[in-house]
C-alpha positions in Angstrom: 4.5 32.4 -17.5 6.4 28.8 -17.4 7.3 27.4 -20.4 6.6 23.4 -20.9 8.9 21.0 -23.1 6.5 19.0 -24.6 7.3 15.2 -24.1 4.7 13.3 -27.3 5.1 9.4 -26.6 3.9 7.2 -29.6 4.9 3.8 -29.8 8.0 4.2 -27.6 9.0 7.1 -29.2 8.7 11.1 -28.6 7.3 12.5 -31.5 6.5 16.0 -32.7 2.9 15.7 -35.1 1.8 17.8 -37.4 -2.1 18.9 -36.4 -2.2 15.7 -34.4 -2.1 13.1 -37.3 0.0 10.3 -36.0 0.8 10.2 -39.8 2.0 13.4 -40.1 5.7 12.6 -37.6 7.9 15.3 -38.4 10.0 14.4 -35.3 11.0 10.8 -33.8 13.2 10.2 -31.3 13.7 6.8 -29.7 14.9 7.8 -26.0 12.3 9.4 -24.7 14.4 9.8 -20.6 17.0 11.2 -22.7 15.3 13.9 -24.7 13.3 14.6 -21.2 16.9 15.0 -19.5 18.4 17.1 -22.2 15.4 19.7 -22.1 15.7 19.8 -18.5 19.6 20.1 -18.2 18.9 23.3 -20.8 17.0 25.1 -18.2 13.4 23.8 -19.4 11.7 24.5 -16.0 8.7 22.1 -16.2 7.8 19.2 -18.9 4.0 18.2 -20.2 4.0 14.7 -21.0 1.3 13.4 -23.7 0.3 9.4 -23.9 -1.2 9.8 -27.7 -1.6 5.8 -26.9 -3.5 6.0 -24.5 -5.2 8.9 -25.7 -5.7 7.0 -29.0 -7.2 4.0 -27.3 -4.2 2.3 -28.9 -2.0 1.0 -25.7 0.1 3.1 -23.2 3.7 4.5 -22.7 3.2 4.5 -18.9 6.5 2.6 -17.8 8.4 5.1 -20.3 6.5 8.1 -18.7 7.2 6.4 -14.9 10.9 6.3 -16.2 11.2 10.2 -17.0 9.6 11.0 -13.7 12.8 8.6 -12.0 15.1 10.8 -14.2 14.1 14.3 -14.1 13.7 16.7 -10.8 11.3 19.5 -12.3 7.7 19.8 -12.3 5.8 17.5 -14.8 2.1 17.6 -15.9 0.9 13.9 -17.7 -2.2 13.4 -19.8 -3.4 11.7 -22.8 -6.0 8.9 -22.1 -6.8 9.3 -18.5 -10.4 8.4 -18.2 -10.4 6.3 -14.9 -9.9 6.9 -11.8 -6.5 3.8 -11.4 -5.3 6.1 -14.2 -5.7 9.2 -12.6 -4.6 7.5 -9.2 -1.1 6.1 -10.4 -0.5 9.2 -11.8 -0.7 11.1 -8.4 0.6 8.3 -6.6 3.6 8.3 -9.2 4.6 11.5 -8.1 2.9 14.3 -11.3 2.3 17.4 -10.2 -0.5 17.7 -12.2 -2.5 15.3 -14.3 -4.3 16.2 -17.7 -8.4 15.0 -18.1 -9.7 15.6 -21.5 -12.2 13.6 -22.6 -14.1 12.7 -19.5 -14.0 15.9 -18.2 -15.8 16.7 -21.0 -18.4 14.0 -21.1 -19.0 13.1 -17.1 -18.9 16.7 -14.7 -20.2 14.2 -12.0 -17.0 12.6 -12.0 -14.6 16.0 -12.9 -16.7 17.3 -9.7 -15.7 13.9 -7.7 -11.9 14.0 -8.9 -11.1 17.8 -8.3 -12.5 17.6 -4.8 -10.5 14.5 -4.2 -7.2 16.3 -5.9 -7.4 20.0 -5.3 -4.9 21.7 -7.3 -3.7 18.3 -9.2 -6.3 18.3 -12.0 -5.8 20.2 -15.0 -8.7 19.8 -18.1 -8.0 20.2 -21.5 -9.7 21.9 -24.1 -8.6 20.8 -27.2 -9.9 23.1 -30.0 -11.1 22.8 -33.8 -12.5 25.6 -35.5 -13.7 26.9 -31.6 -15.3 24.1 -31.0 -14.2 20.9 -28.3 -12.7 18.0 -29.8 -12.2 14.5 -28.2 -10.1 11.5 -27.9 -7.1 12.4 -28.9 -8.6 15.0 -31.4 -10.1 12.5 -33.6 -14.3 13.4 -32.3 -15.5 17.0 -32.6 -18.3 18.1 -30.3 -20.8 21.1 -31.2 -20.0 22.3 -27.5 -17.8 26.0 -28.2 -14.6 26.3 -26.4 -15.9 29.6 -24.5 -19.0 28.0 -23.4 -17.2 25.2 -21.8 -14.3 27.4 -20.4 -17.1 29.4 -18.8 -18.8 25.9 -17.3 -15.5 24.5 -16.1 -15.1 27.8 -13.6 -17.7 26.3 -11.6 -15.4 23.4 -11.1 -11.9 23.9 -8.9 -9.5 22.7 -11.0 -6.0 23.6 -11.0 -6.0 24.9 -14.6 -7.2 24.5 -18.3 -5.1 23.5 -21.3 -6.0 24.9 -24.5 -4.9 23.4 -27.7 -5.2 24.9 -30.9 -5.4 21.8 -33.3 -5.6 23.8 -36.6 -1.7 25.0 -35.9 -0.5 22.6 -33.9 3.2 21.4 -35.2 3.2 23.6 -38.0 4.9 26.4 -36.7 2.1 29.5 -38.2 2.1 31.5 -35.2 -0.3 31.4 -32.5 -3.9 32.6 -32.6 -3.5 35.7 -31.0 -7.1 36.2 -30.4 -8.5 32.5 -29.6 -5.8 32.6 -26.6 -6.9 36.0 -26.0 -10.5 35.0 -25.8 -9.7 31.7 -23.8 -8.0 33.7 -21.4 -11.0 36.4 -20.3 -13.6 33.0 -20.4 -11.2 31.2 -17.9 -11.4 31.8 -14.6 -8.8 29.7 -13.9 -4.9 29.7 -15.3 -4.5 29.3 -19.0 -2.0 26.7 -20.5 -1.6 27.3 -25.0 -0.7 25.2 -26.5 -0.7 25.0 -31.0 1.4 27.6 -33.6 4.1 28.8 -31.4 6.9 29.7 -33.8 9.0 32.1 -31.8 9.9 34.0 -28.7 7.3 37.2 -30.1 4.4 34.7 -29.7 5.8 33.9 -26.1 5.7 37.3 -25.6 2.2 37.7 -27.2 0.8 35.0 -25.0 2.0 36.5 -22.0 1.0 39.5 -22.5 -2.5 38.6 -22.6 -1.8 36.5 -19.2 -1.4 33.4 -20.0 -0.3 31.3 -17.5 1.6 28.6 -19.3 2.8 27.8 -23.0 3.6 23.9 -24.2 6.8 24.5 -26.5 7.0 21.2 -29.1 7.8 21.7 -33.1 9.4 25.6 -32.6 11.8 23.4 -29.4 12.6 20.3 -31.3 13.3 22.2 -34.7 15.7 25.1 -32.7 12.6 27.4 -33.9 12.9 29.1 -30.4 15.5 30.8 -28.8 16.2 27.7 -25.8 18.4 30.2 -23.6 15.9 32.8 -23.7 12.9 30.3 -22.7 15.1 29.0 -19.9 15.8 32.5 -18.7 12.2 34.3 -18.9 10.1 31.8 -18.7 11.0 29.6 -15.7 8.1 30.8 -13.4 
């Protein structure tokens, strides 16, 4: 299982949120190439990078995210507002290894079915979840559509992967949900990426035990919740 420093941008800034309210910034940092480079130089063996502007409809960090991908030499997965196809194409062309579709996956399979033909192996979808049910744009729309049923769809398509996000515990450190990952994990034919509640290395542990394939690491990493060392060494691959 590969751990991934989560990299938040909001107005210029990395940010760690508390269940996604853009309100609710527990964390703020104002060089976002240096906190990418300082999680890397730790051992962090991969970074997921989040536009919550563009995933907001509010304006876009894309310079600042085409600056950390100049700076760092490790895998990095961007999403958050891509919903075009000169999004998704600067992204690949920029050098991600994989990029993130949320909310169009969700609403246009035509187009998920064009892209992940185009880019085998490069598309990742997210599932953010509420309650297990879908939510949209940048977590603010639910959707009556239930996480398994759409996990179960999206094995028809060949994506590279499928990021789950547990909004409920995101940034507040409770723990993961055990049994939604659990869940998510027999639905999916494809690898699983968690993300929401991780608090410590026993929900790593958790998580991989019930083969996941990846974890996003964001409050528990920017708070020293989680043992760094330990992450870099047993979670690398």
């Amino acid at each position: 299982m590969i751990a991934y420093a989560a990299i938040d941008l909001h107005h210029g800034c990395v940010v760690q949120l508390v269940g996604g309210d853009t309100d609710e910034a527990r964390v703020e940092l104002d060089d976002p190439v240096a906190v990418a480079k300082s999680w890397v130089d730790a051992g962090i063996a991969a970074l997921h990078i989040v536009d919550l502007d563009a995933a907001l409809g509010t304006g876009d960090n894309r310079d600042i995210v085409d600056a950390i991908l100049a700076a760092v030499d490790v895998p990095v997965h961007v999403g958050g507002g891509v919903r075009t196809d000169e999004a998704l194409e600067h992204w690949i062309t920029a050098g991600v290894l994989r990029v993130i579709i949320g909310t169009r996956a969700l609403q246009d399979r035509e187009w998920l079915r064009d892209v992940t033909a185009r880019y085998p192996d490069r598309i990742i979808v997210a599932a953010d979840v509420r309650d297990g049910f879908v939510a949209t744009h940048g977590w603010k729309q639910s959707t009556p559509i239930p996480m398994l049923e759409y996990l179960q769809e999206l094995n028809d398509f060949p994506v590279a992967g499928v990021l789950v996000t547990d909004i409920s515990r995101e940034g507040q450190l409770l723990g993961v949900d055990t049994a939604l990952f659990a869940a998510a994990t027999e639905a999916s034919a494809h690898p699983l990426i968690c993300s929401g509640g991780v608090a410590g290395m026993d929900d790593l542990e958790a998580l991989a035990a019930h083969g996941a394939a990846g974890v996003v690491l964001g409050m528990s990493l920017y708070t020293g919740r989680i043992d760094l060392p330990a992450v870099a060494r047993e979670y690398a691959r």
